[in-house]
Each structure stands twice: as structure tokens, then as C-alpha cells.
C-alpha positions as CSV (number, residue, x, y, z in Angstrom):
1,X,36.7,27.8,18.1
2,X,39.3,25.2,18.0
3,X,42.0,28.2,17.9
4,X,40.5,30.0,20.6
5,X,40.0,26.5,23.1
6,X,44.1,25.5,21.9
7,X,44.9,29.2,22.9
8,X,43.2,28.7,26.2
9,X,45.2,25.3,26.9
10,X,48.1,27.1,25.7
11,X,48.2,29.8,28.4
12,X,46.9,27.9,30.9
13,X,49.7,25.1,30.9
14,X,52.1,27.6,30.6
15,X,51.0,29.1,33.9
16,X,51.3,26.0,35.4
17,X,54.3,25.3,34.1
18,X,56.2,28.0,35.2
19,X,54.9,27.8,38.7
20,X,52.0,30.6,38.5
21,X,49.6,29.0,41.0
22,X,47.7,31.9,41.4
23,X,47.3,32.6,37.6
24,X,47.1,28.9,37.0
25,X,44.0,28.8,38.9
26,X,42.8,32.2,38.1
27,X,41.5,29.9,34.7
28,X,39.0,28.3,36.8
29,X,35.5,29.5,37.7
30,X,35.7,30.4,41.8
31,X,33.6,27.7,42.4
32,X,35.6,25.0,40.3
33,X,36.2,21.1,41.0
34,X,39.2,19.2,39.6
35,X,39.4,15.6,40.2
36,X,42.7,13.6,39.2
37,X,43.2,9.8,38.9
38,X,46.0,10.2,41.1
39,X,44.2,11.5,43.9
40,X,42.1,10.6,46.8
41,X,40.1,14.0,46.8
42,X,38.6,16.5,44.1
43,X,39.9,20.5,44.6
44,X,37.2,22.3,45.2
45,X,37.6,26.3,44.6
46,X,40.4,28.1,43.7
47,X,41.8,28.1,47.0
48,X,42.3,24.5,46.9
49,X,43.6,24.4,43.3
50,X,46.2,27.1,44.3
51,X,47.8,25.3,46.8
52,X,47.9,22.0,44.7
53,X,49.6,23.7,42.1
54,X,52.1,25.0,44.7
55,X,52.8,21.9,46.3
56,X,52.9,20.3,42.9
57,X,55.9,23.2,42.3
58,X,57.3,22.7,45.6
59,X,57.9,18.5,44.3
60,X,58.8,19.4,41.1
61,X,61.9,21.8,42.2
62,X,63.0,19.3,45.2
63,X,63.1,16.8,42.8
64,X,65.3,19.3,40.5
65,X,62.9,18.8,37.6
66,X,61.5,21.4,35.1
67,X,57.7,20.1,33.7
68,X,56.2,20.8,30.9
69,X,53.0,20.1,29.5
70,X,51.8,19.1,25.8
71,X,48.8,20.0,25.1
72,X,46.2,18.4,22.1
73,X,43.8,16.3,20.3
74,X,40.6,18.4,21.4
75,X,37.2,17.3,21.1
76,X,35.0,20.0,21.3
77,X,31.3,20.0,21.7
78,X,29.1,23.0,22.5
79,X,26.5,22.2,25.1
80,X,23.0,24.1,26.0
81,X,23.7,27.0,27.9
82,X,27.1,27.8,26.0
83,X,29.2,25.1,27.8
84,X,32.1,23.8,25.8
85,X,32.7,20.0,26.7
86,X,36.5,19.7,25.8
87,X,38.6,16.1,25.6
88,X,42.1,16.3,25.3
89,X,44.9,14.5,25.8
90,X,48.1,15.5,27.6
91,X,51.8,14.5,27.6
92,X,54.1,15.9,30.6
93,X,58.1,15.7,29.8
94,X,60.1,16.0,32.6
95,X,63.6,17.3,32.1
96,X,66.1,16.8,34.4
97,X,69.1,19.3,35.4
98,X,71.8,17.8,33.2
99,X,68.9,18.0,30.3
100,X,67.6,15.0,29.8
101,X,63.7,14.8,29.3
102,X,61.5,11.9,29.6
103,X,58.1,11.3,29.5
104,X,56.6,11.7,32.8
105,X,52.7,11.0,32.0
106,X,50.4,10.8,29.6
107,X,46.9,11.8,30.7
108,X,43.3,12.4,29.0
109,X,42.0,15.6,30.6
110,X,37.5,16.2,30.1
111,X,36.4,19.9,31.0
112,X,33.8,21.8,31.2
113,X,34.4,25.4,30.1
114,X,32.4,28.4,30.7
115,X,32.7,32.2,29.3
116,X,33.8,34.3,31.7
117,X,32.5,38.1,33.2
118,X,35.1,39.7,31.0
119,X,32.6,40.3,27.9
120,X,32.3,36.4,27.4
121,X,35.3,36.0,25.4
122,X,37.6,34.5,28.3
123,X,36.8,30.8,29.2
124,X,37.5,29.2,32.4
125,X,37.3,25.5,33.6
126,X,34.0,24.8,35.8
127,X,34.8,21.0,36.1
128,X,37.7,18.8,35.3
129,X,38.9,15.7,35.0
130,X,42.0,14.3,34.6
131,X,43.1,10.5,33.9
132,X,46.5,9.8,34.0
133,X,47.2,6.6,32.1
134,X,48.2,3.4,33.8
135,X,45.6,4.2,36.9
């Protein structure tokens, strides 16, 4: 199981990454809420989440920036119902034109996955949420 939920992270961050909103978000259930530290207001649906992660692209390439996120540490739990409660922790580099990378946040990230339609072997995020460090 731990493979399979690291595999999951994986592709997901990836997505995100290289500026895939739609297939970012495609890893969510349709009905999904994502709350963040940083903000004011949960995304609700994948609607919502799609055009977070686009304006979250749109900053990240005015500010001439590539992200990338580091994924690890899980805690897994299986829940009644065949929920996965997942705690991880994330680290986002930021790497700037001329190359130079710093660390842009470190964040502790709790989910709630689910099986998905697609014989129950792909997982999706129901509810998350994220804490970045510091707030």
C-alpha cells in the first residue's frame, strides 16, 4: 500500500508541477474540498481546484520560477468504508531562471483518499488539507 499511495503523490505532484490543472485536479473526487493555511477559502469541486492550480501557474511563470514538489513521510491508516487517511509532509523548491533553487515551503498535507470508478484501483483525494509551516 505504501508503494501504491507514494505512486499516487508521485503523479499527482508531477501534474501540478508541470502546470496540468486539468489532470492535476482530475486526482480529486468531483465533489472534493481543499483547504490551505494560506487561504481564506476551501476549493470546493474540481472546477475550483482547476483554476487555483492555473492561477498558481500563472504566479509561478510571472515570477520566472519553475516549482517542484517533494513528496514523503506518509502515514497511512485505512478507515471503515475503505478510506485511506494519509499524512505527509511536503517540501516545494523553487528554482529560479539562472538555476538557483531554494526552499519555497515546507507543508504537512492530511487527505482523505477514496478508490475510484475505474475498478477501485485508482485513488483520488475527497478532502485535503494543507499546512504550510510558519502559518
Amino acid at each position: 500500500m505504501y508503494a501504491e499511495v507514494a505512486g499516487f503523490y508521485a503523479r499527482q505532484m508531477r501534474r501540478l508541477d508541470e502546470g496540468d490543472a486539468e489532470g492535476w485536479a482530475a486526482t480529486f473526487t468531483e465533489d472534493a474540498v481543499c483547504r490551505l493555511s494560506t487561504r481564506l477559502e476551501a476549493m470546493r469541486g474540481r472546477e475550483e481546484l482547476i483554476a487555483g492550480a492555473r492561477a498558481a501557474a500563472t504566479a509561478i511563470e510571472a515570477a520566472g520560477e519553475l516549482r517542484r514538489h517533494m513528496t514523503g513521510m506518509f502515514e497511512i491508516e485505512e478507515r471503515p468504508g475503505g478510506f485511506l487517511h494519509v499524512r505527509a509532509n511536503t517540501i516545494v523548491y523553487a528554482t529560479a531562471a539562472s538555476g538557483a533553487s531554494r526552499v519555497h515551503q515546507v507543508c504537512t498535507c492530511t487527505d482523505t483518499l477514496v478508490r475510484g470508478t475505474k475498478g477501485g484501483r485508482e485513488l483520488l483525494v475527497k478532502d485535503r488539507w494543507i499546512v504550510v509551516d510558519g502559518t
